[in-house]
N, C-alpha and C positions, 0 to 999 in steps of 0.2 A: 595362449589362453585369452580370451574377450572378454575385457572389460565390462562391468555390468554398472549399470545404476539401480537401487534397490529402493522401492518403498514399503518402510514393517506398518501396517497397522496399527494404530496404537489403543485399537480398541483389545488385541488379544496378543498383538508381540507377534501375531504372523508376518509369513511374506504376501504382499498383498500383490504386488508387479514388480517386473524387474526386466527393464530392455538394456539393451548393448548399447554401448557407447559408440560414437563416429572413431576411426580414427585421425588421425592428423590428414591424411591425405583426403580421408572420406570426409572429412570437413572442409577442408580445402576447393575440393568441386562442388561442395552443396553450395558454398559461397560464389565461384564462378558461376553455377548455373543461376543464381540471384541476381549477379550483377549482369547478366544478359538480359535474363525474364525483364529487370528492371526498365530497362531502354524503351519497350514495347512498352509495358503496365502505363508507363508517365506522357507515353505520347495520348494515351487512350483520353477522352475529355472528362471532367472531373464528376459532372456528374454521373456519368458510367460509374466511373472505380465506388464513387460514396454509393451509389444503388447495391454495385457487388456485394460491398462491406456491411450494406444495412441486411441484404439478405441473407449475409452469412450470420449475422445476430440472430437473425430468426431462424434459421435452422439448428442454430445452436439450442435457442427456448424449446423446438420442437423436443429436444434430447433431454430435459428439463428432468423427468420422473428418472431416467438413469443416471445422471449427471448428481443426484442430492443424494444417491445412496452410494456415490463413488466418491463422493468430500467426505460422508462420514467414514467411511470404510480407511479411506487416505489419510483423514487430518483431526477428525473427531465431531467435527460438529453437528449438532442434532441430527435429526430428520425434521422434526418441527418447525424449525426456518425455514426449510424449503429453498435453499440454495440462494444463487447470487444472480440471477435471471433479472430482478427489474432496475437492481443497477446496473448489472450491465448495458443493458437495452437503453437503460435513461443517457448512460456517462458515450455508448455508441450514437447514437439519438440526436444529442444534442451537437456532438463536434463534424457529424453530419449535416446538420441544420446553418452552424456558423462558416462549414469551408468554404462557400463559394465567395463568402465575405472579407474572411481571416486571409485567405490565397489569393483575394483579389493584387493586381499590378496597382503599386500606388504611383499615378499618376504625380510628375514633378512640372511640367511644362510641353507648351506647344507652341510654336510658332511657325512663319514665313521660312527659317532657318533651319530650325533643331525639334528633336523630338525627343523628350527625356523619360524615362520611368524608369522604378523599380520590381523586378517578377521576385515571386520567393519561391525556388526550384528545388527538388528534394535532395536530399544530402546522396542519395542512392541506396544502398544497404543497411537497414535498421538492424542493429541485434539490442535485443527484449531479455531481459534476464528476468523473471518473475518469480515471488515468493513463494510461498504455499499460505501463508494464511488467510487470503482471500486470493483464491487463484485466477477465478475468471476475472475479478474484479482489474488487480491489479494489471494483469497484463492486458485485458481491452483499452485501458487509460493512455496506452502508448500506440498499440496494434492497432487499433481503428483512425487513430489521426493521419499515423504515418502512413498507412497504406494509402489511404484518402489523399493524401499529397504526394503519391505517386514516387514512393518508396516501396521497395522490395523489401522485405519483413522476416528474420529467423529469429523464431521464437526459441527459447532456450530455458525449459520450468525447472523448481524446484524437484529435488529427487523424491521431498514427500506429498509431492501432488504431481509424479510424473504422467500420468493419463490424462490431463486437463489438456496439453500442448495437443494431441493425439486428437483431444477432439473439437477442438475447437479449427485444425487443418481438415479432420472430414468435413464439417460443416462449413465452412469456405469452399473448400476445392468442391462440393458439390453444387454451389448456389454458379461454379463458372470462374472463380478467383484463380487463375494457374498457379498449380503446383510448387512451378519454383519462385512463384511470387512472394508466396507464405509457405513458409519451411518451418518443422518441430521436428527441434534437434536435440539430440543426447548428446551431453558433452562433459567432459570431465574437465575441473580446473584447470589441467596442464595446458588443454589443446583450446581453450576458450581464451587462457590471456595470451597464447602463442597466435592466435588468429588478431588479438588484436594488436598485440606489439608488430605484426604487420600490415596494417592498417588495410585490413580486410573489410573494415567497416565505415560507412561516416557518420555514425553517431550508434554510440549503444546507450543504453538507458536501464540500468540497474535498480532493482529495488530488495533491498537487504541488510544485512550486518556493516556495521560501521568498517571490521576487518573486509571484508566482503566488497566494497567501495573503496578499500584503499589498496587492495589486491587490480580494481579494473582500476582506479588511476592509472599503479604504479605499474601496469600491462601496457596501458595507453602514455605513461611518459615520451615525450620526444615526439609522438605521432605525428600530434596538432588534432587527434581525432575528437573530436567532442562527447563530454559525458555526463550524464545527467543521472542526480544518485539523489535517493531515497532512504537514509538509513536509518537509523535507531531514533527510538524517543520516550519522552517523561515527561508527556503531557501532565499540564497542572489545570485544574478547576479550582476557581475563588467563589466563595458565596459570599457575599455582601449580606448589610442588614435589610436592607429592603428589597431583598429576592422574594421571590414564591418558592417558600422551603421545600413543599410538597413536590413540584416539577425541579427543584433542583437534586433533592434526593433521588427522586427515581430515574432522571436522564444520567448524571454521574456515576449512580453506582451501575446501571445499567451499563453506561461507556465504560464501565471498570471492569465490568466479569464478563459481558456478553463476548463469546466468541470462548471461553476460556482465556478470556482478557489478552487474549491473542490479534491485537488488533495494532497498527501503525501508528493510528491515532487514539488509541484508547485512553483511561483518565488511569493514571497510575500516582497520583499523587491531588490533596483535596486540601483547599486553605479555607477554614469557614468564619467570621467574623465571631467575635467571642458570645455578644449575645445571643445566636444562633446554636452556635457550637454542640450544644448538651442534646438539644432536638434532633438535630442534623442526625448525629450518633447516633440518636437511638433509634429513627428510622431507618436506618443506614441497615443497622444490623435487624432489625426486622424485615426487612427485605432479601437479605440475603441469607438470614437464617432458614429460608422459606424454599430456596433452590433444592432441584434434585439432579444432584450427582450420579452418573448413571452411562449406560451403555447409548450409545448417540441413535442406534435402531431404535431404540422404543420413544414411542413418542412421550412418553410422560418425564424423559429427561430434559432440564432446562439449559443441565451444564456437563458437557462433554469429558472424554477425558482431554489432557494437554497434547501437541500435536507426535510428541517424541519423551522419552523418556529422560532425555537429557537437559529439555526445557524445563520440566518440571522440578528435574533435582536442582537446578540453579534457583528457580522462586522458593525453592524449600530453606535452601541456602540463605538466602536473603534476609526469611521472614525468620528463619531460628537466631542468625545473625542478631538482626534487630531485637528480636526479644531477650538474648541472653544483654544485651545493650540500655534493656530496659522497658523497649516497648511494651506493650498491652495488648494481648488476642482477644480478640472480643468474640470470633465465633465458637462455638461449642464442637471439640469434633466427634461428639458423640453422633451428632445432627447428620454425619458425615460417613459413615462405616464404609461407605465403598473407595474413600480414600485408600488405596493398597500401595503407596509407599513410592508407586511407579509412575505409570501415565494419570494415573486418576488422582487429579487432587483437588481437595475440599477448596472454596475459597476463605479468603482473611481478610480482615477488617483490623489494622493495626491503628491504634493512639499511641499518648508518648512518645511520638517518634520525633528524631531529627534528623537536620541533615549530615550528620556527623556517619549518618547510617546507609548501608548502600542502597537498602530497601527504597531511600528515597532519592537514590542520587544514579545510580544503574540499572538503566533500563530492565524492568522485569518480565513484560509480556508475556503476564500470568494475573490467574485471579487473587491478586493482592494486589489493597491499596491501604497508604498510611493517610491520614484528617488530622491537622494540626490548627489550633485557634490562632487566630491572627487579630488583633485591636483596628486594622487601620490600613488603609492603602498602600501607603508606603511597605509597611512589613510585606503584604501581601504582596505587590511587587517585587521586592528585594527576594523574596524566598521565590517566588515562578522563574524568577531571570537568575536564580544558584544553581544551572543547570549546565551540563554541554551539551544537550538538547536543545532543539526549536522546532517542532512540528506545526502545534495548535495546542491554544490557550481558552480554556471556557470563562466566562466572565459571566456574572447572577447578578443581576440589577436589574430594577426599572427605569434605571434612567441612562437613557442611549448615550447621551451627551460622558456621561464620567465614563462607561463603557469606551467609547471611542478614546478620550484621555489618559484610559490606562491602557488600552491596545495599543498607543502610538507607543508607550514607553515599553514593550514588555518585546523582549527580543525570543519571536518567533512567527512562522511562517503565517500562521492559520487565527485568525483571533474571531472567533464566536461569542456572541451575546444571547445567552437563554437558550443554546442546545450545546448538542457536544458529538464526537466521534462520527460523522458524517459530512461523506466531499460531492461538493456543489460542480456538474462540471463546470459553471460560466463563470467560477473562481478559476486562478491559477492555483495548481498542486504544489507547495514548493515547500521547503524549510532552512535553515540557517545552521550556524555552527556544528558541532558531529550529523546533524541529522544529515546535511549535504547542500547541494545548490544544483540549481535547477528549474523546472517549472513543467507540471503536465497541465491538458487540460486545457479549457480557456483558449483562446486567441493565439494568447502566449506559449500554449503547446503546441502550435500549429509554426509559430516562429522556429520555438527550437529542434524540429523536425523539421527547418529546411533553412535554406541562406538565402540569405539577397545577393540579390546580380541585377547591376545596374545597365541600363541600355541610354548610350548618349549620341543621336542619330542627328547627323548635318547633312540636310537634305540638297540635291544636288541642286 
């Protein structure tokens, strides 16, 4: 019997696709014929490969109108966003723009004598493990660098957004990328960390569940193969007293629900300075009283269902948690009737909360978030850095200066002043404690998609 991988719908509990997995051995050659393809792709010059790679972005945009009715069908989100096309394009775009710069040899010396430099050479076979909550998104932040630095590339998606891997290899392999450069594989846990416990790879790059990154460590113990993880978070937002209340309500609670609060870096927890506090709330919940919960086809929905029905029963969990704990629901679920228990859930607006509660301390990745007042800096601090999270931190002030002094103290990856839940490529991607280590993106993701090799020439 063959193995399948399955994506249900979570707009109706259907089967939406379902392809067959590799087996061990049919995994085994896809990776041999990578690491051949590789040797050719890296000799090619670098502007070649980044031309390939930009091209294959834009055949991908071509697919654009099929592509937003198969995220919602897969994972829920609207139709009305319109898919993930101009980050992708941008986060492609731009680490195309920096490679001839980032890959340049850094020159050590030259003389009568010697001739020194450093080249940064590709690690060889990339494997890309990507999530489903932002599909193209996440996996172009790894695929585009690394293939650009003249690594062979298996992409390996999410089972609830298995069609994305599918298409993002048509639109390569048609722009000229070979085949076995860029591979979309089905793979089942067993034969994924069995490929890496034999160091089938030189760098994979995970983005998912905290267990999920400690499953590809503990795959990768002993290898020496390098790995780069993305996991879990509880991003916080501070409002200070002298924010712009108005753009801090609406970018937070927006970073809070948007997506189905299905987001990496979403705000899942809000510290607002006390004199603030009572306003903040009650814009909070007027804005989000105002969402319509709904089927992701129709355009007049703003909030999808959750991607899975087992996502949802955990933020249910959380938020009943907290309340029988004492919290305060502030939305009405009247407002809400197509809440049906399962994929489709209302969002929430919790007060009262602490961190005693898991609501505020376990990641939920769902549309709830808890607003606790805060007097003062320090509090505000003390409670963002109670986390085992570290993604990114929102900070609400006018004044750049105390912004930068409380980002130096606050232990995580990402510290924004006056936005929130959005990645810069010419930032590194990175995070700290459970969330992981690592760095996409940036310079720096061009680093750790490849090594240094040093060349020390005494001339005859």
């Amino acid at each position: 019997m063959t193995n399948t991988v399955k994506c249900i719908s979570p707009i109706d509990g259907s089967l939406y696709a379902e392809r067959p997995v590799l087996t061990q051995s049919q995994a085994e050659a896809a990776v041999a014929r990578a690491r051949a393809a590789q040797i050719e792709w890296a000799a090619r010059p670098l502007s070649e490969r980044s031309a390939l790679v930009m091209a294959g972005v834009t055949a991908v945009g071509a697919m654009n109108d099929e592509i937003v009715l198969e995220i919602a069908h897969q994972m829920g989100r609207p139709v009305r966003y319109g898919g993930e096309f101009g980050g992708f394009n941008e986060r492609a775009s731009y680490m195309a723009t920096i490679a001839e710069d980032a890959l340049a040899d850094i020159a050590v010396g030259e003389d009568a004598q010697f001739k020194r430099y450093i080249k940064r050479v590709p690690h060889g076979v990339v494997l890309v493990v990507a999530p489903w909550n932002y599909p193209y998104l996440t996996a172009i932040n790894t695929v585009a660098p690394a293939l650009i630095a003249g690594n062979a590339v298996l992409l390996k998606h999410a089972s609830q957004t298995l069609l994305v891997g599918e298409r993002m290899a048509a639109a390569f392999h048609s722009v000229g990328i070979p085949a076995d450069v860029f591979q979309n594989v089905f793979l089942d846990h067993a034969t994924t960390s069995a490929l890496i416990a034999a160091k089938s790879f030189g760098f994979v790059n995970f983005t998912g569940s905290v267990g999920g990154g400690q499953a590809m460590e503990r795959a990768a113990a002993g290898t020496f193969t390098g790995v780069g993880l993305e996991l879990g978070g509880k991003d916080p937002g501070y409002v200070m007293e002298d924010a712009d209340l108005d753009a801090a309500v609406d970018t937070l609670i927006d970073g809070a629900m948007f997506n189905s609060g299905q987001c990496c870096c979403g705000i899942e927890r809000i510290y607002v300075h006390e004199s603030l506090y009572d306003a903040f709330v009650e814009k909070a919940v007027a804005i989000v009283s105002a969402y319509k919960l709904g089927n992701p086809l129709e355009e007049t929905t703003t909030l999808g269902p959750m991607a899975h029905t087992r996502f949802a029963a955990e933020v249910r969990a959380q938020t009943e948690e907290a309340i029988a704990a004492g919290a305060t629901a502030l939305i009405d679920p009247a407002l809400f009737p197509q809440d049906d228990g399962g994929a489709y859930l209302m969002p929430q607006i919790l007060t009262n909360v602490t961190h005693d509660m898991r609501v505020m301390r376990d990641e939920s990745f769902g549309p709830v978030v808890g607003i606790m007042s805060v007097k003062d800096d320090a509090e505000a601090i003390a409670l963002m850095n109670d986390s085992n999270f570290g993604l990114t931190a929102s900070l609400w002030t006018k004044d750049i200066d105390r912004a930068a002094r409380i980002g130096d103290q606050i232990e995580t990856g990402t510290v924004f002043m006056n936005r929130a839940d959005y990645l810069d490529p010419g930032l590194c991607w990175t995070g700290c404690k459970d969330t992981g280590r690592g760095g996409g993106l940036s310079v720096i993701g061009y680093h750790n998609l490849t090594r240094p090799k040093s060349y020390h020439f005494k001339k005859a």
